[in-house]
C-alpha positions as CSV (number, residue, x, y, z in Angstrom):
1,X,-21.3,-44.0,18.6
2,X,-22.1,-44.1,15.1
3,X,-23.9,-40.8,13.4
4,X,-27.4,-42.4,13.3
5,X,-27.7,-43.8,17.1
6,X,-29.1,-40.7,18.4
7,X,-31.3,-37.7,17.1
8,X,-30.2,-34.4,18.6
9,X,-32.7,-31.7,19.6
10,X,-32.2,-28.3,20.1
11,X,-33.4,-27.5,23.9
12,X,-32.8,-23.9,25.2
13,X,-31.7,-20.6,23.7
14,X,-29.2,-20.0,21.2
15,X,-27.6,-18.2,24.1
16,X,-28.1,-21.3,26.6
17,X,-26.4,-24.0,23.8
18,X,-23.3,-21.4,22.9
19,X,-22.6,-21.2,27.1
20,X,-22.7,-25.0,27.4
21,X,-20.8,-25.7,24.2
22,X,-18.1,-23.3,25.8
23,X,-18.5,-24.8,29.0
24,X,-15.7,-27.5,27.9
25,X,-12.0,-26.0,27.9
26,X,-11.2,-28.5,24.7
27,X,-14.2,-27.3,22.1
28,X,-12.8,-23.6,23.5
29,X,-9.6,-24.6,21.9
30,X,-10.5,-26.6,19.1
31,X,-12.7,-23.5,18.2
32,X,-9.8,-21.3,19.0
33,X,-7.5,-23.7,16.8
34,X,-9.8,-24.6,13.8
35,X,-11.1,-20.2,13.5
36,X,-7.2,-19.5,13.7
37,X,-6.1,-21.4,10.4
38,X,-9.4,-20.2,8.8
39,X,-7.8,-16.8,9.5
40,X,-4.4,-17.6,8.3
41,X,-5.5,-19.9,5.8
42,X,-7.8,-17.0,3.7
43,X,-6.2,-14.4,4.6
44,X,-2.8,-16.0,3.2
45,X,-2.6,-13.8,0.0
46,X,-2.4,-10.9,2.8
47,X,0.1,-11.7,5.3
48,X,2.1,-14.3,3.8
49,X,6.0,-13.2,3.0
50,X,6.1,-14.3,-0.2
51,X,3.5,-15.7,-3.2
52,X,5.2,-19.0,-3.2
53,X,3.8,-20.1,-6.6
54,X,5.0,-16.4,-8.0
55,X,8.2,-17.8,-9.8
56,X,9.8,-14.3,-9.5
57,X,9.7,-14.8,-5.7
58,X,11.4,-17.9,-5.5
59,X,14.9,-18.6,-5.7
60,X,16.3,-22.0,-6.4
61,X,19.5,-21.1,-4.7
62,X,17.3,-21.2,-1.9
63,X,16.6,-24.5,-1.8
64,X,16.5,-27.2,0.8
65,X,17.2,-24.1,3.5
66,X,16.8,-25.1,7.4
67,X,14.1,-23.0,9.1
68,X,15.8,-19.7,11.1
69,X,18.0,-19.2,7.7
70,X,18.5,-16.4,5.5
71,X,18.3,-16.3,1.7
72,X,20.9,-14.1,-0.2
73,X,18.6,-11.2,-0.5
74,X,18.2,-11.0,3.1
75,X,14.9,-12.6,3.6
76,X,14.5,-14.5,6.4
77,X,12.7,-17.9,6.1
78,X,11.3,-19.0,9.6
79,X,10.4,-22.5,8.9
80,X,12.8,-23.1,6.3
81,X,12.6,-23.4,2.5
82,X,11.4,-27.1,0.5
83,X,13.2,-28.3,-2.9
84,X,12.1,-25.8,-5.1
85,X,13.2,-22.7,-2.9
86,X,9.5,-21.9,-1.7
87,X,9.2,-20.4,1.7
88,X,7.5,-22.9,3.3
89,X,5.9,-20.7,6.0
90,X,4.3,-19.0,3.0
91,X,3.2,-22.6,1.2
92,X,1.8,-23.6,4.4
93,X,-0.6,-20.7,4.8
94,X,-1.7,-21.1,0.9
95,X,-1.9,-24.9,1.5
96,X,-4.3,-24.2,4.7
97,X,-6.2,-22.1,2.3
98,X,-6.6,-24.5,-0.9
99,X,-7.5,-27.6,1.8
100,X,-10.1,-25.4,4.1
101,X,-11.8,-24.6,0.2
102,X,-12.1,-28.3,-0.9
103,X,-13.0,-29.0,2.3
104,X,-15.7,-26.7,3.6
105,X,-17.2,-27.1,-0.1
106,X,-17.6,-30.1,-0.8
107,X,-18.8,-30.9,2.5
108,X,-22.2,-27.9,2.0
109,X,-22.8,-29.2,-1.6
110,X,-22.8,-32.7,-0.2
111,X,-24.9,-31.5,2.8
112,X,-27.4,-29.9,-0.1
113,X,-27.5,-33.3,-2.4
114,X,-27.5,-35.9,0.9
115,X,-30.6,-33.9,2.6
116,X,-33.0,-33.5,-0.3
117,X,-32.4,-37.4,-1.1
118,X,-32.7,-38.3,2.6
119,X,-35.7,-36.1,3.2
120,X,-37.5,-37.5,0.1
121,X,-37.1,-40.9,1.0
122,X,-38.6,-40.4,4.5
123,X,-41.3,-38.5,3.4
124,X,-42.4,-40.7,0.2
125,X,-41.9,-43.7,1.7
126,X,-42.5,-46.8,-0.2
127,X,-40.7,-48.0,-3.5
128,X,-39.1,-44.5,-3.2
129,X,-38.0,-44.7,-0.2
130,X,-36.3,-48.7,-1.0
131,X,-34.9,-47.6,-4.4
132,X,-32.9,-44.2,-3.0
133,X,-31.7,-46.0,-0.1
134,X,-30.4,-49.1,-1.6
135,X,-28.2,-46.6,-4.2
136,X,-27.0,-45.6,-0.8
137,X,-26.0,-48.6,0.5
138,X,-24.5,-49.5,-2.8
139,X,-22.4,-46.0,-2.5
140,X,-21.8,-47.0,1.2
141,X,-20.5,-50.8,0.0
142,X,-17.2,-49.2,-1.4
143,X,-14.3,-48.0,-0.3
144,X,-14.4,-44.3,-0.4
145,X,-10.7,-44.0,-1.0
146,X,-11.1,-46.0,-3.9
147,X,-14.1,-44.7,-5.1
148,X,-12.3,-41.2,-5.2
149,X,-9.2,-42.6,-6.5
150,X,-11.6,-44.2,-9.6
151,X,-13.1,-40.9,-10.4
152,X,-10.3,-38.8,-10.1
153,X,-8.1,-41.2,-12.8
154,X,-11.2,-40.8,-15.5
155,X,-11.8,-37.1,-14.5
156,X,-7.7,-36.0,-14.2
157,X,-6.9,-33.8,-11.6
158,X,-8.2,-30.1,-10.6
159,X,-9.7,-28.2,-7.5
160,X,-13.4,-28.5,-9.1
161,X,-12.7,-32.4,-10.2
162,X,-11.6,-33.1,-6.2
163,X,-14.6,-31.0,-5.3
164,X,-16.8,-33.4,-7.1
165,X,-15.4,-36.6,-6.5
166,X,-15.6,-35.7,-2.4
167,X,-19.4,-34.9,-3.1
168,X,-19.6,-38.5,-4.7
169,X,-18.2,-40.0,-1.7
170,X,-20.2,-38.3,0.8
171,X,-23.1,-37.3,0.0
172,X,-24.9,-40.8,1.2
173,X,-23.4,-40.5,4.5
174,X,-25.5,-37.1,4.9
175,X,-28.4,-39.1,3.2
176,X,-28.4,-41.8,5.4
177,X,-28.7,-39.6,8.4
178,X,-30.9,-37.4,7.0
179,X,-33.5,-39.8,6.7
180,X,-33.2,-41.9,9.9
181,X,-34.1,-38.0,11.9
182,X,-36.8,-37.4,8.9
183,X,-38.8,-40.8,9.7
184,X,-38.7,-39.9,13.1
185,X,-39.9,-36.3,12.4
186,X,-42.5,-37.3,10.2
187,X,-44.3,-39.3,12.4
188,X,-45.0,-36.5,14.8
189,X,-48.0,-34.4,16.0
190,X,-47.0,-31.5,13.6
191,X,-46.5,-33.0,10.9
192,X,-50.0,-34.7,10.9
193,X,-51.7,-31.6,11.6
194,X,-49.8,-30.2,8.6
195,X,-51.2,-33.0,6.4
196,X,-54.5,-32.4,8.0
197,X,-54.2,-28.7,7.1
198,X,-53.7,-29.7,3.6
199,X,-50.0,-27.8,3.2
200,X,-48.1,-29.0,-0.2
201,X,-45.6,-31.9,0.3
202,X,-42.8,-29.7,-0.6
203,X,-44.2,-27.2,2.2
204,X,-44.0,-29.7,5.0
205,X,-40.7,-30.8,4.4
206,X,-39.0,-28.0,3.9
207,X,-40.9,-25.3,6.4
208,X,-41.6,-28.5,9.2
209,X,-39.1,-31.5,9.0
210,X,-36.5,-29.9,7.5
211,X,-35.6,-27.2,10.6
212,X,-36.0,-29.9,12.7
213,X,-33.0,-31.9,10.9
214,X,-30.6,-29.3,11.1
215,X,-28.7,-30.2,14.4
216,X,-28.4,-33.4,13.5
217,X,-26.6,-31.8,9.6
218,X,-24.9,-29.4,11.5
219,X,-22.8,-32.1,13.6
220,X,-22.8,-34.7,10.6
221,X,-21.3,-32.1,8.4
222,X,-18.6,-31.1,11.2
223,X,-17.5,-34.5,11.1
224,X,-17.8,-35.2,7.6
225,X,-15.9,-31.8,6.8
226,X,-12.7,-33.2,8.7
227,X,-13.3,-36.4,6.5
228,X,-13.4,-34.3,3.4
229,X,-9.6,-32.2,4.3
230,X,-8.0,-35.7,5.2
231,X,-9.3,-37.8,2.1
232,X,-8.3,-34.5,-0.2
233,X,-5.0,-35.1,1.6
234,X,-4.8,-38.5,0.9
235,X,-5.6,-37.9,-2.6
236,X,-2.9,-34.8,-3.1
237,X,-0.2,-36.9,-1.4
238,X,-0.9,-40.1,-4.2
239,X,-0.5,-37.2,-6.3
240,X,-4.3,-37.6,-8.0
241,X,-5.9,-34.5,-6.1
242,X,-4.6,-30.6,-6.9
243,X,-2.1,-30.0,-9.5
244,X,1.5,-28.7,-8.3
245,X,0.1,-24.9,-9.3
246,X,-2.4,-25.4,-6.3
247,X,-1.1,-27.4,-3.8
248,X,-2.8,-28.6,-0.4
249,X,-1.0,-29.6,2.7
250,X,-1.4,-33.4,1.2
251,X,1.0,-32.1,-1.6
252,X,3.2,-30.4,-0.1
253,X,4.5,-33.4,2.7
254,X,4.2,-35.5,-0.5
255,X,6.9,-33.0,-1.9
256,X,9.1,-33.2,1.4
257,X,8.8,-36.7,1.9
258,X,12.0,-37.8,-0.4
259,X,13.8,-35.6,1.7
260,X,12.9,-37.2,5.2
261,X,15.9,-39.4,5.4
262,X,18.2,-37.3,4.9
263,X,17.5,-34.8,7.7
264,X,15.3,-32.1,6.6
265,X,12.5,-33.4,7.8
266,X,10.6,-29.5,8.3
267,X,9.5,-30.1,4.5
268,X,6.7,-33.0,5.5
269,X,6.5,-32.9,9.1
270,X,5.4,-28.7,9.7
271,X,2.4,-29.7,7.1
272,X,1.8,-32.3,8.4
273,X,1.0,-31.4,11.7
274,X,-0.8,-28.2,10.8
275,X,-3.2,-31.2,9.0
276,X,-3.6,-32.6,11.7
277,X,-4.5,-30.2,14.1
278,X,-6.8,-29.3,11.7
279,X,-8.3,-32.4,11.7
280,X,-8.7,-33.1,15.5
281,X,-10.1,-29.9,15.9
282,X,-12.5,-29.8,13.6
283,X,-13.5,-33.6,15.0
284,X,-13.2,-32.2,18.7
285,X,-15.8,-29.5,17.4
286,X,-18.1,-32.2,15.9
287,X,-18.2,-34.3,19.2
288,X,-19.2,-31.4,21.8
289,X,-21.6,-30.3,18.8
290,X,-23.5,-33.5,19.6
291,X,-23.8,-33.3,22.9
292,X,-24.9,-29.8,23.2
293,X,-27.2,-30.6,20.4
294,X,-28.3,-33.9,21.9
295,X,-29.8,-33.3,25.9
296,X,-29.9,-37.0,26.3
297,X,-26.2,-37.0,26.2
């Protein structure tokens, strides 16, 4: 079911949606699952054994260690150790942190940019409406790996850079959607009897149609969110997203993946399977938003 081929409306109390979104034993633990590596991922700095990127931590000695061993000073690293000596239960929680960032950014300031195009264009209609929406189907035309893979070789490589090259990519998606809900909005009762009433433009759309778009930005931005953490991903691993001083979970199974063949396969595959339970889960969480959202479903 594509994003746009249903309009979800908010029926019952906030009380009535939370019991029926919990009603389902998988969004319980995908909520469970996604709030736990928020946890671990910001709260990293705190219980994480070692500062992984604080070179007077690390040990090179230390290298290349299977998880369960020991380091010479006595410390013991549970999940083992990659090729520059880093604990890599500690890289893992500061990983889940940079990822969760880039992610849950872009994705609002996307959300911000995407609605006030999309809302404009169904309100203004016309050659307003035409011109904003065919720059979205121009942005929608490309790949969006290799539209981010073009802007991040002219901009270099940086959390703020990644951060705007994922707002490039997906702030037409919100658009898009935004609009198809707005037209729909906007030719209801209440909004004529606003126009009637003579409110400003800016009042209707943002007091009116606007409150009545946000399930449908809500679920979009669940989804797009879990887009945003596996295309940064993508990005780190072709080694065009962070820089090796701030590395995602992307980076570090790009930095374990030499190593793969020759048995130490904890480097790449623990990250890589934090990513994607991270991903399914905030997907999972996306899907029962809908259909709470959405009575018709």
């Amino acid at each position: 079911m594509s994003l746009t081929s249903s309009v979800p409306i908010v029926a019952g109390s906030p009380r009535d949606l939370a019991k029926r979104f919990l009603s389902v034993p998988s969004a319980v633990i995908a909520l469970a699952v996604f709030l736990g590596f928020c946890l671990l991922g910001f709260g990293a700095p705190l219980i994480a054994p070692q500062n992984p990127y604080d070179l007077r931590q690390v040990d090179i000695l230390d290298s290349l260690l299977p998880p369960g061993s020991q380091s010479f000073a006595g410390m013991t690293y549970w999940l083992g150790t990659d090729g520059q000596g880093r604990d890599m239960l500690s890289a893992m929680l500061y990983g889940i942190r940079i990822s969760l960032i880039v992610g849950l950014l872009s994705g609002f300031l996307a959300l911000i940019f995407g609605t006030m195009v999309g809302l404009v264009a169904a309100y203004r209609r016309g050659w307003v409406d035409t011109l904003l929406m065919r720059i979205v189907d121009l942005q929608l035309s490309f790949p969006t790996i290799l539209v981010a893979l073009i802007l991040l070789v002219i901009l270099g490589r940086g959390v703020d850079k990644i951060i705007f090259a994922l707002v490039v990519v997906q702030w037409a998606y919100f658009a898009r959607t935004v609009r198809g809900v707005a037209l729909v909005e906007g030719a209801r009762e209440y909004v004529d009897a606003a126009r009637g009433l003579r409110l400003g433009g800016l009042r209707i759309l943002l007091g009116h149609i606007l409150p009545n778009c946000l399930p449908t930005m809500l679920v979009v931005a669940t989804m797009q969110m879990a887009m945003a953490i596996s295309l940064e991903a993508t990005l780190s691993f072709l080694g065009l997203g962070l820089p090796p001083t701030r590395p995602s979970l992307g980076l570090l199974i790009a930095n374990g993946f030499d190593y793969l063949q020759s048995g130490r396969y904890w480097i790449s595959v623990l990250p890589g399977l934090v990513l994607l339970a991270i991903i399914i889960s905030a997907n999972v969480l996306g899907d029962r938003l809908r259909d709470v959202l959405n009575p018709r479903l």
